[in-house]
Each structure stands twice: as C-alpha cells, then as structure tokens.
N, C-alpha and C positions, 0 to 999 in steps of 0.2 A: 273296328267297324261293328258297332254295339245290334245297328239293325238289321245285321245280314244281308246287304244289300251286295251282289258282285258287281266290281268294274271292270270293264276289258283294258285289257285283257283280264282272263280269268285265270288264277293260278289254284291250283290244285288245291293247294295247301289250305287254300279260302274256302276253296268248293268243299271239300271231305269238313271242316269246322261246321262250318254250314250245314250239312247234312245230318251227322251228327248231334248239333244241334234242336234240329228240326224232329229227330227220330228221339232224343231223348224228351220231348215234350210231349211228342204222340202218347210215350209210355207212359207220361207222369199223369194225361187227362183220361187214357183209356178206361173203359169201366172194369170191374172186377165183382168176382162173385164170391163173398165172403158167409166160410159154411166153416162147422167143427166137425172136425175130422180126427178122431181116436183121443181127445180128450185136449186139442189142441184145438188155436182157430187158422183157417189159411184162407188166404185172398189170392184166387184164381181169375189169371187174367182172360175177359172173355174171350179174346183170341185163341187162347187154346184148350177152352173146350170144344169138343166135337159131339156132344149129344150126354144127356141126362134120362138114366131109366128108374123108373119107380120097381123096387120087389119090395114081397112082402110091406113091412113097413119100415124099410130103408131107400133112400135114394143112391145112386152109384150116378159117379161125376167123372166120364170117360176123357179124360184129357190124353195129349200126342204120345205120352208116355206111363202113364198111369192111370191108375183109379182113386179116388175120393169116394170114401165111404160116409153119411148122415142119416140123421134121422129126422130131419124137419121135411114137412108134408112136399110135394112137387109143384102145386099149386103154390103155396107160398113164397118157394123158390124163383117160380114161374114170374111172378112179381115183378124181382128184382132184377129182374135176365133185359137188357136192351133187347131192339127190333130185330137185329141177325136171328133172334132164336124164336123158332117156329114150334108149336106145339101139334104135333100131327096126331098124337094119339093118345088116352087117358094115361097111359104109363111112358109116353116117349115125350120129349122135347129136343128138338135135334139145333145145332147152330149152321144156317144155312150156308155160311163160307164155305163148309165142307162138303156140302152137298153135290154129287158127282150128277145124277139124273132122279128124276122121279119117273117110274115105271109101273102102271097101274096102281095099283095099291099100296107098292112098297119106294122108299126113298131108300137110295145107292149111295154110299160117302165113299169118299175120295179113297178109303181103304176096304173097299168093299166089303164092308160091315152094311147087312138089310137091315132097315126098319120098317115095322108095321104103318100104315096110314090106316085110320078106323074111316068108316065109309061116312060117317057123320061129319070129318072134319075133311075130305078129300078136297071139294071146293076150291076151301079154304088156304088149304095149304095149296094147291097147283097157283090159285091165286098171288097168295102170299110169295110165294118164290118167284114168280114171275116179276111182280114189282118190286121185290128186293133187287133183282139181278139186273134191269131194268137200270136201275138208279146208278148201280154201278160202275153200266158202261160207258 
C-alpha cells in the first residue's frame, strides 16, 4: 500500500509503517539552521533550539543539550530562523515551542531559563506568542 492509506481492520504492523513513514518526512522537510561551529558547518534542526543569545560578538545557539558557538551577526541569523522564533530582545531570540510563560518583562522556558523582553519589543512579542499558540491549538 504505496499511499498509506489503512483498511479495517487496522493491523498494527500497517499503522507503526505508516507513522513512521509520516515522521520520517516531517524530518526530511523540517527547517534547519545552518551556522559554523569551531571550524566546521552544522545544520541544526529548529526543533531543538530553544533560544539564541548575542555576547560580545559571538552568537551562542542553546539547543536541548548543548551550545553552538558563531560569529555571524544575530540579525542575520534572525533571517533565516522560521515563525516559532520570536525576537524579544536586541541580544535574545527565543524559539517559542519552548516557551513556559511570559511574565512581565521576562519570558520562562520550559527549563526555567529567564529571558529579558526590552520594553520596545514587549507588544510585540505578548502579541506574537499569543498567535503562534493560537494556531496551534
């Protein structure tokens, strides 16, 4: 069954190919954010980053388990980031799946890591998260 289509009965074996199937194409169209990292290149998949901070003039690329370190500007980076990722602040760009609460000023991820919101972009981002989360439901 080339179109994945189930008949009833449904047998297992068909339903788990099927899935499968389905989860191996999500990952092959997902975006990814491709940065040099210590003299190499890596394509990090936006699902797991959880937020991007600007120091000095480096960017640090917080993913579930590591950091990715660069040196291309955050703006620029900002670019190439799909709609999950919200820019709250001139040094912060956070990816809102993770996002636990926003709390006056500051946004709460899922591992209770704060981030700054600048009072410029507040609006913005209560906005912004509200219609992402919005869409989701």
């Amino acid at each position: 069954n080339i179109s994945g289509f189930l008949m009833k009965p449904v047998r297992l074996e068909r339903l788990e190919k099927n899935l499968e199937k389905i989860l191996r194409k999500r990952e092959d169209t997902e975006g990814k954010l491709v940065v040099k990292h210590k003299g190499s290149i890596k394509a990090i998949p936006f699902r797991d980053i959880v937020y991007l901070e600007r120091k000095l003039h480096k960017v640090n690329i917080y993913v579930k388990d590591r950091i990715y370190e660069c040196t291309e500007r955050l703006d620029m980076i900002n670019e190439r980031l799909d709609k999950q990722f919200l820019r709250c602040h001139k040094s912060y760009i956070v990816n809102m799946h993770h996002i636990r609460e926003i709390q006056g000023i500051e946004i709460i991820l899922g591992n209770n890591i704060v981030i700054p919101i600048s009072k410029v972009r507040h609006s913005n981002v209560k906005s912004g998260f509200f219609e992402y989360m919005s869409t989701r439901l």
